[in-house]
C-alpha positions in Angstrom: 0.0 0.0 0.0 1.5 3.3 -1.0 2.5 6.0 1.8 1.7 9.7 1.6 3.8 12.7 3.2 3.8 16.2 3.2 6.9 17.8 1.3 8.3 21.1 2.2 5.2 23.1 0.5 2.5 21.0 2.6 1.9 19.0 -0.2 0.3 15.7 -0.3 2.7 13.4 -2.4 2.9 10.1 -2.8 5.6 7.8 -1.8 8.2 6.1 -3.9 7.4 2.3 -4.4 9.4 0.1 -2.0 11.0 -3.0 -3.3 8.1 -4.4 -1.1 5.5 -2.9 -3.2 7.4 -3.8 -6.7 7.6 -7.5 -5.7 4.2 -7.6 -5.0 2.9 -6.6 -8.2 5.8 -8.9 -9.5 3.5 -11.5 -8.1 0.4 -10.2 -9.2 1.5 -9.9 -12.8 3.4 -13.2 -12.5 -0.5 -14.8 -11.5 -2.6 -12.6 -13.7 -0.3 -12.4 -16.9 2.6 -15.3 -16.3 0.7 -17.8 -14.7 2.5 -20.7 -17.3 5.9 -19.2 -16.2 7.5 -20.9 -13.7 10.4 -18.4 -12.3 12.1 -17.7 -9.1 13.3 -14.1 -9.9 13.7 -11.1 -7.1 12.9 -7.5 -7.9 15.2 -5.0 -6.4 15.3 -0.9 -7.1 18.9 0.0 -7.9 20.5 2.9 -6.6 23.9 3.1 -8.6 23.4 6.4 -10.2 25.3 4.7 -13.1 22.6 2.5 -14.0 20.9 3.7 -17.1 17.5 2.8 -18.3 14.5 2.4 -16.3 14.8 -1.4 -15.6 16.9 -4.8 -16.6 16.7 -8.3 -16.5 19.5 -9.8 -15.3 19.7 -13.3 -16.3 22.7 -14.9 -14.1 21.4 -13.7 -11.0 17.5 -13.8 -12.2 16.8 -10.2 -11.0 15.0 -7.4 -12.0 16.4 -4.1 -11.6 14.0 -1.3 -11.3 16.0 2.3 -11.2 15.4 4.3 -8.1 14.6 7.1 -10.3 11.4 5.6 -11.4 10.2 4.1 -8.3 8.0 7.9 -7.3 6.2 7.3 -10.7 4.1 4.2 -9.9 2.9 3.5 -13.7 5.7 4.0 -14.7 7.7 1.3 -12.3 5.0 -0.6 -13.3 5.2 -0.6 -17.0 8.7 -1.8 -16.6 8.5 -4.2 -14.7 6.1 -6.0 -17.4 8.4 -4.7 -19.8 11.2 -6.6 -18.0 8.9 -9.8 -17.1 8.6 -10.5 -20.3 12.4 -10.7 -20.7 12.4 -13.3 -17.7 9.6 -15.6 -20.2 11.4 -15.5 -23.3 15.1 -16.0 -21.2 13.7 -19.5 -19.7 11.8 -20.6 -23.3 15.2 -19.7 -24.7 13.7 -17.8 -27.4 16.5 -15.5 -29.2 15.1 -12.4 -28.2 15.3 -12.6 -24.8 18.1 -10.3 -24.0 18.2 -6.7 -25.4 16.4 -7.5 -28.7 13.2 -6.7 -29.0 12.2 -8.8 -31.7 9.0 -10.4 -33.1 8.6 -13.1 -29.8 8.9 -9.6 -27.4 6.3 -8.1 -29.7 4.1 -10.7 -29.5 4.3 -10.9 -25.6 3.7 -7.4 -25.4 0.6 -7.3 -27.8 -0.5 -10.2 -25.6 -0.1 -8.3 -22.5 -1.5 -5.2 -24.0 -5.0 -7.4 -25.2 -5.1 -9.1 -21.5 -5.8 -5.7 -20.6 -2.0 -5.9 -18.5 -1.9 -1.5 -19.6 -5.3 -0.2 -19.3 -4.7 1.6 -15.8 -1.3 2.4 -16.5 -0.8 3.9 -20.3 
């Protein structure tokens, strides 16, 4: 559940998502979208300011890096994350595409996330 605070103009803002809150909706993607995916993979929100992009799959260590700089934007973090789950699908049907290509099996995953209704809240 997402926290509020007051910043320095007394405005309500939102909290950034915790890694708590990204590997829950890891899990609630991996049930509503993944559910024929069998994959032990942690989330984690990295803070190396030399990371770039918003997220990566890292296959060795079967981790998804979110960047911290995404994490106060909650559609966003969310977006990649399902950008990066479908990553961890094609990596374990070891489907060419699975790394930094986005070719015509990542298409196809994302059309079928995008008809299963996966971006309706968030786009």
């Amino acid at each position: 559940m997402p926290e509020y605070y007051l910043d320095e103009d007394w405005n309500m803002v939102k909290a950034p998502m915790t890694m708590q809150d990204l590997a829950n909706w890891a899990c609630f993607f991996q049930n509503k979208y993944f559910p024929d995916v069998e994959a032990d993979v942690q989330v984690g929100i990295n803070t190396n300011p030399k990371f770039q992009g918003a997220a990566c799959f890292e296959p060795e260590r079967m981790m998804i890096h979110i960047a911290e700089c995404i994490t106060p934007f909650e559609n966003m973090a969310k977006i990649a994350l399902l950008h990066e789950m479908v990553h961890v699908k094609l990596h374990l049907a070891n489907k060419e595409d699975a790394g930094e290509d986005h070719g015509e099996a990542f298409k196809s995953e994302i059309k079928r996330l995008m008809e299963a209704g996966a971006y309706d809240s968030l786009l």
